[in-house]
Each structure stands twice: as structure tokens, then as C-alpha cells.
C-alpha positions as CSV (number, residue, x, y, z in Angstrom):
1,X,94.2,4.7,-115.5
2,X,95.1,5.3,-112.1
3,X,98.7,5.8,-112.8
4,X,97.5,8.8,-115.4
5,X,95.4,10.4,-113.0
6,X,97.8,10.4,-110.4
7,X,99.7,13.0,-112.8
8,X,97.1,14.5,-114.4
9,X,96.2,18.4,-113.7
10,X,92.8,18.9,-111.8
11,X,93.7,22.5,-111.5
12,X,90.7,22.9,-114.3
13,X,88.5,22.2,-111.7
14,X,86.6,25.2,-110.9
15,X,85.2,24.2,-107.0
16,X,86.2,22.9,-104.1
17,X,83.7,20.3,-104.6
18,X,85.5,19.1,-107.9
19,X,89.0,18.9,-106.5
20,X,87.7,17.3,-103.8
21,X,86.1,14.8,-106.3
22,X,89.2,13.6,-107.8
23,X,91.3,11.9,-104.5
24,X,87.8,10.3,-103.4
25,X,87.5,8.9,-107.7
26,X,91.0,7.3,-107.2
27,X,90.0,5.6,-104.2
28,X,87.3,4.2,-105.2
29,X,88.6,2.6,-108.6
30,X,91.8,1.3,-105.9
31,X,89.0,-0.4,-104.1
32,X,87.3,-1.6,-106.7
33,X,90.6,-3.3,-108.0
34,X,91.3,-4.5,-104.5
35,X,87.6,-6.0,-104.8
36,X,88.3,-8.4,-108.0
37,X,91.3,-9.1,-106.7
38,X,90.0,-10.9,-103.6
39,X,86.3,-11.2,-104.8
40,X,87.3,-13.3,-108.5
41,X,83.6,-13.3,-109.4
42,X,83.7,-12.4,-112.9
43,X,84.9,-15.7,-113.2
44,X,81.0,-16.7,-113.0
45,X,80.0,-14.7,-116.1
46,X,76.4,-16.1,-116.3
47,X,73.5,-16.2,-114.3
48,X,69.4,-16.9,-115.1
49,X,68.5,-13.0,-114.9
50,X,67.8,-12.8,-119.0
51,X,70.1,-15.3,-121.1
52,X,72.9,-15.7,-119.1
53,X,74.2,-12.2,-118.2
54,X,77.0,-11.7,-120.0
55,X,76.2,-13.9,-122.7
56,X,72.6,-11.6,-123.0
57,X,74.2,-8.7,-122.7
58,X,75.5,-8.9,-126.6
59,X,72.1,-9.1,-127.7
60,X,71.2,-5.9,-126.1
61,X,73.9,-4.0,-126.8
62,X,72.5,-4.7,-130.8
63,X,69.3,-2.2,-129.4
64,X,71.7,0.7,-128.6
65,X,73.1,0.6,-132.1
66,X,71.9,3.0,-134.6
67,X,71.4,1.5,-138.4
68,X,71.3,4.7,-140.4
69,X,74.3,4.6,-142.4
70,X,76.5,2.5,-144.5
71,X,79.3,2.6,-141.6
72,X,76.2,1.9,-139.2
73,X,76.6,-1.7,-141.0
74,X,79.9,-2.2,-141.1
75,X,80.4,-1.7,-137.6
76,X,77.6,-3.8,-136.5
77,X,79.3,-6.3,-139.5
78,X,82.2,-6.0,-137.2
79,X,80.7,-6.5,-134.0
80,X,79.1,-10.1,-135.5
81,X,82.7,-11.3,-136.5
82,X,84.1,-10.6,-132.7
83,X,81.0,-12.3,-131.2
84,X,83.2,-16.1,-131.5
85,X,85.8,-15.2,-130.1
86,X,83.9,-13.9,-127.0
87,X,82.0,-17.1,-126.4
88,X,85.7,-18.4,-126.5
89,X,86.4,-16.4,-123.6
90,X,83.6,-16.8,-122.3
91,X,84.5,-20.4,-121.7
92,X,88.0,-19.8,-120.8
93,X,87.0,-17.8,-117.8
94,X,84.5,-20.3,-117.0
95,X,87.3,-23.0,-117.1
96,X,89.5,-21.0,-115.1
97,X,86.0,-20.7,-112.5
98,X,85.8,-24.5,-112.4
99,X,89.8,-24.9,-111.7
100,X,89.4,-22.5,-108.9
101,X,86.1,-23.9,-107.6
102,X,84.3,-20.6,-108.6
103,X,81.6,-22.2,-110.1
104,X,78.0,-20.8,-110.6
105,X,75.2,-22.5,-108.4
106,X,72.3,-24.3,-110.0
107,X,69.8,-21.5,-108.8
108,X,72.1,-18.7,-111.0
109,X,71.8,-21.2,-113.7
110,X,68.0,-22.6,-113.7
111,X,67.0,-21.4,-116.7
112,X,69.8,-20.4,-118.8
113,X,70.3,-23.3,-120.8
114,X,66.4,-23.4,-121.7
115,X,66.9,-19.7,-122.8
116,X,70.6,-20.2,-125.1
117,X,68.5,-23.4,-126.8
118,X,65.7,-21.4,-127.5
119,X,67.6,-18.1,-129.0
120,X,69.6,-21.1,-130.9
121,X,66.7,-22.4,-132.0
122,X,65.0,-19.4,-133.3
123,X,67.8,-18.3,-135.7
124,X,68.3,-15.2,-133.1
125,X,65.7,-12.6,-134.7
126,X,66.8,-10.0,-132.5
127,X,70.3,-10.1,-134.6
128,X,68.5,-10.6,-138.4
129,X,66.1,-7.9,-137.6
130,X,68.7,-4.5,-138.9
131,X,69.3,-6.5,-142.0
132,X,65.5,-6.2,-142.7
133,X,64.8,-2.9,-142.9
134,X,64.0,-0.9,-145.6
135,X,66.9,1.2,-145.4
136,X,69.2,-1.9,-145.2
137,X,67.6,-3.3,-148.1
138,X,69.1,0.2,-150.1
139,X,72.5,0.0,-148.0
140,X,73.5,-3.8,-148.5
141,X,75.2,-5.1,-151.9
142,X,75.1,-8.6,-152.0
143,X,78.7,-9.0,-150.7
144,X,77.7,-7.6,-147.8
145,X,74.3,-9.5,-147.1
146,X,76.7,-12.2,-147.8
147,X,79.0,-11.6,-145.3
148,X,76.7,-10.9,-142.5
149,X,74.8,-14.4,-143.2
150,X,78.4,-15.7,-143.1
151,X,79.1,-13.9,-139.9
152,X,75.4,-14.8,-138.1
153,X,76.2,-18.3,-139.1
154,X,79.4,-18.5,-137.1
155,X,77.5,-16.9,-134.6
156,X,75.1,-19.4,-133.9
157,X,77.9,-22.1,-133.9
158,X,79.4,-20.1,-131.3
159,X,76.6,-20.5,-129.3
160,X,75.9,-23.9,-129.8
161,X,79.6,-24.7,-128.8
162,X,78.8,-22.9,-125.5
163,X,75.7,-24.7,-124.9
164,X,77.5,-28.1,-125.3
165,X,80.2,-27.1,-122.5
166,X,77.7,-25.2,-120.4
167,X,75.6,-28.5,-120.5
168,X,78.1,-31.0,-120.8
169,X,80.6,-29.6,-118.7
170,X,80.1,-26.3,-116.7
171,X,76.3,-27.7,-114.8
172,X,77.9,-30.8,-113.4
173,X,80.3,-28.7,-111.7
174,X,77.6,-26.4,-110.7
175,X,76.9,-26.4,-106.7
176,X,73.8,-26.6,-104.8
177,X,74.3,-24.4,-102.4
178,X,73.9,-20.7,-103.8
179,X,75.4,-18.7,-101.0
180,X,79.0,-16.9,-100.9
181,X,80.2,-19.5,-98.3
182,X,80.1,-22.2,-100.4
183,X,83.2,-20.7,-102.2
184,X,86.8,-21.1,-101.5
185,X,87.4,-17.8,-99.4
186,X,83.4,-17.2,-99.4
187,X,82.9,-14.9,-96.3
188,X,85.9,-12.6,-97.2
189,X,84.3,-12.4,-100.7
190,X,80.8,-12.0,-98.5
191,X,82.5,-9.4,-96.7
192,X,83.9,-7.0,-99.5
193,X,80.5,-7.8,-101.3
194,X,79.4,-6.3,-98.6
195,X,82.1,-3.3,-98.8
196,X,80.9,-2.9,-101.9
197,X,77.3,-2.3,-101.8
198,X,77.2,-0.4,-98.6
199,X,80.4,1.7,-99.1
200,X,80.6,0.9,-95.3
201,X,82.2,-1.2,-92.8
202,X,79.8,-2.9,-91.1
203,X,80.4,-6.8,-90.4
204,X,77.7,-9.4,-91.4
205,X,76.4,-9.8,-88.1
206,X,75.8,-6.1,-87.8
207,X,74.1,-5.8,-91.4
208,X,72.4,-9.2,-90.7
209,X,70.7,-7.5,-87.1
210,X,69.8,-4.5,-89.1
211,X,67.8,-6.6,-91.1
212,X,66.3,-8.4,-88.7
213,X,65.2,-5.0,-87.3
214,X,63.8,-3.4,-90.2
215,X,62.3,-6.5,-91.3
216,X,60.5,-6.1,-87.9
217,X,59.6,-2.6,-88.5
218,X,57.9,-3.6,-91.8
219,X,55.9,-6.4,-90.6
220,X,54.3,-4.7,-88.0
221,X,53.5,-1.2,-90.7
222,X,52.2,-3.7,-92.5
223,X,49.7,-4.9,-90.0
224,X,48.8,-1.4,-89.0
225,X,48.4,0.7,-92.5
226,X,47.6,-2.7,-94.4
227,X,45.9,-5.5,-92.9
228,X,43.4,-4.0,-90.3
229,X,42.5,-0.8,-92.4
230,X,41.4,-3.6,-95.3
231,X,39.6,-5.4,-92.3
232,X,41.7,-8.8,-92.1
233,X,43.1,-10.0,-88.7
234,X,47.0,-9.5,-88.0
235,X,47.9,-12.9,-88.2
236,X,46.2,-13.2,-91.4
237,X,48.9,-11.8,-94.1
238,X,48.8,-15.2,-95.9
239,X,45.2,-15.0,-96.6
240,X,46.1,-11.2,-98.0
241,X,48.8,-12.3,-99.7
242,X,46.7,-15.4,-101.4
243,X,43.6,-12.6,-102.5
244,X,46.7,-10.0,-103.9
245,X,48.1,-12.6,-106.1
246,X,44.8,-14.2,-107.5
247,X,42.3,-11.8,-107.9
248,X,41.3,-10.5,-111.5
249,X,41.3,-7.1,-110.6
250,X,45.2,-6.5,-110.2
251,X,46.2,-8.2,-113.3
252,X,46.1,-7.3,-116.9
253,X,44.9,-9.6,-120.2
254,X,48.0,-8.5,-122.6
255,X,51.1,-7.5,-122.7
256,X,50.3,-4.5,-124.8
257,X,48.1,-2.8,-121.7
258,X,50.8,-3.7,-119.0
259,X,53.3,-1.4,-121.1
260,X,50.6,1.1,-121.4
261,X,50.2,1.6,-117.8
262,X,53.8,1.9,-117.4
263,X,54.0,4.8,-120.2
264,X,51.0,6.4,-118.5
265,X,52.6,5.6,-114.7
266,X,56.0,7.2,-116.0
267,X,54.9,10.4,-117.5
268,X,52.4,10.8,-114.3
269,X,55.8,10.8,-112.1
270,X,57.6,13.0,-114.7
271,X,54.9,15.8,-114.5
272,X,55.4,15.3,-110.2
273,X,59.7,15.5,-110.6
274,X,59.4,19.6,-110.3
275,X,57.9,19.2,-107.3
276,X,60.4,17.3,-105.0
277,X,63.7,17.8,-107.1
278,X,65.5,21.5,-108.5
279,X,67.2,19.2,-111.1
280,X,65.9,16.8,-114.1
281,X,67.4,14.5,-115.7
282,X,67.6,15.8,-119.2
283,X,68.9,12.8,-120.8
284,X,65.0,10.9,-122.9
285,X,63.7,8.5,-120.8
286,X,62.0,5.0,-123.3
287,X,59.7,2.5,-121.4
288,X,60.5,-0.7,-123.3
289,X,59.2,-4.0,-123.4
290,X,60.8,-7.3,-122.6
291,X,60.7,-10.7,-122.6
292,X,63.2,-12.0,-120.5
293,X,64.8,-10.9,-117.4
294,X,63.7,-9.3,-114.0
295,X,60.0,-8.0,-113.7
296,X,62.0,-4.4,-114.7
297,X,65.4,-3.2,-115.1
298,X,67.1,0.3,-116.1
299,X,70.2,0.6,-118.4
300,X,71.6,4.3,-118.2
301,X,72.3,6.0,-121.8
302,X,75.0,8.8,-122.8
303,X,75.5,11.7,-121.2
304,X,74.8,13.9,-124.3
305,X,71.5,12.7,-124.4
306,X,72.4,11.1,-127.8
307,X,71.0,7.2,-126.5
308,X,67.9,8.2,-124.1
309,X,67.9,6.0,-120.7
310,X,65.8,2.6,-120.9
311,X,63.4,1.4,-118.7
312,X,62.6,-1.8,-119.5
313,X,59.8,-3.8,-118.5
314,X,59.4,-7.9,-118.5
315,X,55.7,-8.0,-120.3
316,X,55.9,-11.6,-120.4
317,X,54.1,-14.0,-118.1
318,X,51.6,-11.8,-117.2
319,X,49.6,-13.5,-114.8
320,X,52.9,-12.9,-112.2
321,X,52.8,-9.3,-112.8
322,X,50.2,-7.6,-111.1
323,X,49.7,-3.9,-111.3
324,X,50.0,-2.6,-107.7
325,X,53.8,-3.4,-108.2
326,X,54.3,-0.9,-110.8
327,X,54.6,2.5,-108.2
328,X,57.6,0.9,-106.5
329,X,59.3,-0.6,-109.6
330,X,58.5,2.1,-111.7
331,X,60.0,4.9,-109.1
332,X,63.2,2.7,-108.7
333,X,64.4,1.4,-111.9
334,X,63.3,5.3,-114.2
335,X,62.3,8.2,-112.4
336,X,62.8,9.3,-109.5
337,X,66.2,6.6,-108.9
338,X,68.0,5.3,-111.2
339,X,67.2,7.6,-113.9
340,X,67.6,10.8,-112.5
341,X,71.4,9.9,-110.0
């Protein structure tokens, strides 16, 4: 890609701002390949956030799908035939992790193993449920509904036969220690982690004292606009903290009203975006719920508009999710971040 674009014409570029665009695009993809190169961590494809990162991820990307015609099927017919041979890969990267000592820790990998058994276990619904609607049952000949119970049957064994090297294995090679320095070369992966996610050049240390700082900052804004104002002491935050997480009123009793006040919470910040921004994002914006994964997450759709952007929310387990965190994750993972860049 970078080889084409070094030749391409950006003479269609109408500003100065776009022309300006294109040397800064090319050096970012050159650092990001500079990054894998010396930071190898897609060889640790997995991690407890969902079902194993990767490994979720082809679940989800059955929601994006649309199921309205006969090629709808055959593509999605497709996708369930290639699903094997990722798992294969899957667990030759993960091979190539252990030969190189870049290996998962226990922490990234608590609860992925209770999550594969338990999609194995329960026939993966999320993958039977296209075949089931009414529109499928006019599309699909029996051939076909043969095939895909053919292909969702090799699917399952594909998982399985990750779960046995995962468990049998991958975990025994897992470390204890979760932090970057417990891999071969960890601080100069540390360090262009770092690179990465600040687009800076600040060392550790620095970054480390600036959190100190702000960590500082926060404590003591906390004391002022949080704990005197509600009438505890300053040294009582752990008393706070105990009343936030058990008191009645900050929780909900289903999962059903937690995804209401998010619907209700979005659309109130959607009304407010004309007031602090000259552009919207015109691109639909769903509120979905989930069961697994982070308390909420975003995945970005097309640029047409044709697949809206997702919010999605973790309605499970809903005695950890109380209500005065929706403002801050709702602002951050839809509208007014991640959503609207």
C-alpha cells in the first residue's frame, strides 16, 4: 500500500489541508509497520474482554451482516466454511507466541476458556439465529439448510479443537505476571506501546510522573466537589465508595431498564450536540445490548451511513453496573467521542 501511494497523484486534492494529509497518512502506516515489527503482539490474539478477542470478534462480525437476499446467504454460507481454517491460524500464531515467549498472561485469559465452553455448549445461537427467520425459511432449499448445518457443525469442532490446545496447551505456558516487562524485549514494546497511544515521545518515567500528578489533581477535586459538599470527611472516600456501590438507589432490577436509560441518556446528548459542535455525525447511531465484554464499547460503521455506528452496552450482571456511570461511558464510547471523530 505504501509503495502505491508513494506514486499515486494527490493533485485531486483540493486544499492545502488534504495535500498536507497524504505525507503525514504515509508516516503513520511506516510507523505502524515499524510498531508490529518490534511490538509482535498480535501473536497474543486473545484476551478475557468478550470471548477471546479475536476469537469473538467472528461472532460479531455475523451482527453487521445483512440477511435479505439469496446472496445474503451464500456469503454468510461462505464466511461459516472459512471460520476452520481461522481457528487454525489462530493456533499457529499462538504457537509461534509460545516459541517466542509471547505468551498471554493468566489475567488476559481468566475467563476465556469459561466463555469458548459455554458458546460450545450452547450450539452458538448467535450463528443459527439468520437461518431462523422467516425470510430464510423462503430463501433456503434443503441443499442449502444442509450445507450450513454441515458448515456450523465443523464450526463447533473448530472450536472445540481450540479449546483443547488453549487448555491443554496454551494456559500452562501462560505467565503470571501481566505487565509488558515480563516479555522478551518488554520495555521497548512498553515503549512504542507508548509511541503508539500518545503519538508522542515521552519516556515512561515522564508519562509515569504525569500520572502521578493528575492522579493527585483528581484526588483532591474529589475531596472538594465530592466528599465535603455530600458531608463525609476527606479521609473518608472508602466509606463513599462502600455507600456508591451498595445502595438501591443507583442500580436497576433488569436488564431491559438499564438499556432504556441508555436510549433515553443518548438521545438527551444528541438533542445537546448543536450546541458545542458545527458538525454531526450523520452516520445512525444503535444502542445495543450485550452480554459479554466491557461495561460498554463502540464499533464505528461505514462511511455511507449504510451500517449505523454501535454502541453497545454489557446489560449483564447488573448489580456491578450502577447508573451514575452511564454520563461518562455513554459520552465516550457514542456521542460526543467516539462516534462523532
Amino acid at each position: 500500500m505504501l509503495k502505491r501511494m508513494g506514486v499515486a497523484d494527490f493533485t485531486q486534492f483540493g486544499s492545502d489541508d488534504g495535500r498536507m494529509f497524504v505525507p503525514l497518512f504515509i508516516q503513520m502506516h511506516r510507523d505502524l509497520i515499524d510498531g508490529i515489527s518490534k511490538c509482535p503482539l498480535y501473536l497474543m490474539p486473545i484476551n478475557s474482554m468478550g470471548c477471546g478477542g479475536a476469537l469473538y470478534s467472528f461472532i460479531e462480525s455475523i451482527e453487521w451482516m445483512h440477511f435479505d437476499t439469496l446472496e445474503d446467504y451464500q456469503s454468510y454460507l461462505a464466511r461459516l466454511k472459512s471460520a476452520p481454517t481461522q481457528m487454525e491460524q489462530f493456533i499457529e500464531v499462538m504457537t509461534e507466541g509460545i516459541s517466542k515467549q509471547i505468551v498471554a498472561s493468566t489475567a488476559m485469559c481468566r475467563s476465556v476458556e469459561g466463555k469458548l465452553e459455554n458458546m460450545i455448549a450452547s450450539d452458538f445461537p448467535e450463528l443459527r439465529l439468520p437461518l431462523s427467520t422467516p425470510i430464510a425459511l423462503e430463501l433456503l432449499n434443503d441443499d442449502l439448510k444442509m450445507q450450513f448445518e454441515t458448515a456450523l457443525k465443523e464450526v463447533k469442532e473448530s472450536f472445540e479443537k481450540f479449546l483443547d490446545f488453549f487448555h491443554e496447551i496454551y494456559i500452562p505456558k501462560a505467565t503470571f505476571n501481566p505487565a509488558c516487562s515480563a516479555l522478551p524485549n518488554g520495555l521497548e514494546i512498553y515503549d512504542q506501546c507508548l509511541k503508539y497511544h500518545t503519538t508522542g515521545s515521552w519516556s515512561s518515567e515522564q508519562i509515569h510522573e504525569m500520572g502521578l500528578k493528575e492522579v493527585a489533581r483528581i484526588e483532591q477535586r474529589y475531596i472538594n466537589d465530592v466528599l465535603l459538599p455530600l458531608g463525609y470527611k476527606d479521609n473518608e472516600f472508602e466509606k463513599f465508595v462502600e455507600f456508591a456501590k451498595t445502595d438501591g438507589q443507583f442500580y436497576v432490577k433488569s436488564s431491559e431498564e438499564l438499556l432504556q436509560h441508555y436510549n433515553k441518556l443518548c438521545s438527551k446528548i444528541s438533542e445537546k450536540m448543536p450546541q458545542f459542535f458545527n458538525e454531526i455525525p450523520k452516520s445512525p447511531l444503535e444502542i445495543i445490548s450485550k452480554d459479554v465484554g466491557p461495561a460498554a464499547f463502540y464499533m464505528g460503521g461505514t462511511a455511507d451511513g449504510s451500517r449505523p455506528g454501535r454502541f453497545y452496552v454489557n446489560c449483564s450482571d447488573i448489580e456491578k453496573r450502577p447508573l451514575y456511570e452511564r454520563v461518562a461511558l455513554a459520552l465516550h464510547e457514542a456521542n460526543a467521542v467516539h462516534h462523532h471523530r
